[in-house]
C-alpha positions as CSV (number, residue, x, y, z in Angstrom):
1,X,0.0,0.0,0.0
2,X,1.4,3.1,-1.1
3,X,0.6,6.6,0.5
4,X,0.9,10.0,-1.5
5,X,1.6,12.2,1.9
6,X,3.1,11.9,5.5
7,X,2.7,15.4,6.7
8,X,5.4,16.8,9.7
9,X,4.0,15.8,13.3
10,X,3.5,19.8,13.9
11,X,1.9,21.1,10.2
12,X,-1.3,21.7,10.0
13,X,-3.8,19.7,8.2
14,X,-6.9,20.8,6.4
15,X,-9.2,18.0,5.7
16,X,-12.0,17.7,3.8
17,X,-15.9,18.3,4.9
18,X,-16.4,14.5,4.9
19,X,-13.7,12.0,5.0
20,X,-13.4,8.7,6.4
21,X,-10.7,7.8,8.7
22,X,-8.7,4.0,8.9
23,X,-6.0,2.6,11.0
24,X,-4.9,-0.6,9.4
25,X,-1.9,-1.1,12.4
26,X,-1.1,-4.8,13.8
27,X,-1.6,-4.8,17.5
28,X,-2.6,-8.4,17.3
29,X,-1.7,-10.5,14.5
30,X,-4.5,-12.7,14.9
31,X,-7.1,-10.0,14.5
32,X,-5.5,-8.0,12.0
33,X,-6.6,-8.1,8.0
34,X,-4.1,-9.4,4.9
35,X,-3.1,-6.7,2.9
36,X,-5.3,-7.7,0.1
37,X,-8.1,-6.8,2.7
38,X,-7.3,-3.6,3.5
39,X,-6.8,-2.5,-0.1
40,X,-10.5,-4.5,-1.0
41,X,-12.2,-2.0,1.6
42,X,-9.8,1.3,0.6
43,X,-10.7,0.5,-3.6
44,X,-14.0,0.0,-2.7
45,X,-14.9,3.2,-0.9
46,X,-12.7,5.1,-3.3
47,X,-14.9,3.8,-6.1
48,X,-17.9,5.3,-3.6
49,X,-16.0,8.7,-3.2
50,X,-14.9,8.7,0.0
51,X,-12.2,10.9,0.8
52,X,-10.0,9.0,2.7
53,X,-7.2,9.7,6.1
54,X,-5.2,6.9,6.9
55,X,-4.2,6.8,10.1
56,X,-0.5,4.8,11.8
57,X,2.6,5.6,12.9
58,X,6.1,5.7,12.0
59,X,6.5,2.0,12.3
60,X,3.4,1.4,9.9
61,X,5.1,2.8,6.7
62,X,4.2,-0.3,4.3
């Protein structure tokens, strides 16, 4: 999964009216999607128009 922006932990960020927010991070392996998964739901609500904000930390970059 690629992502076009990682913004500086201080700038601010202006978001859309209406977006919809997703934290795809591992905390447990056992309850945690494939990647295939997570791109499914992401395709799938881009198709619907939904701006999305992924959400993770440093660690997360994949």
């Amino acid at each position: 999964m690629n992502c076009d922006f990682y913004p500086d932990a201080y700038e601010k960020i202006v978001l859309f009216d209406e977006y919809v927010c997703i934290h795809p991070s591992e905390t447990w392996q056992s309850r945690t999607w494939d990647k295939s998964k997570w791109q499914a739901l992401l395709e799938g609500l881009v198709r619907l128009g939904k701006n999305l904000v992924i959400l993770g930390k440093t660690e997360d970059k994949e």
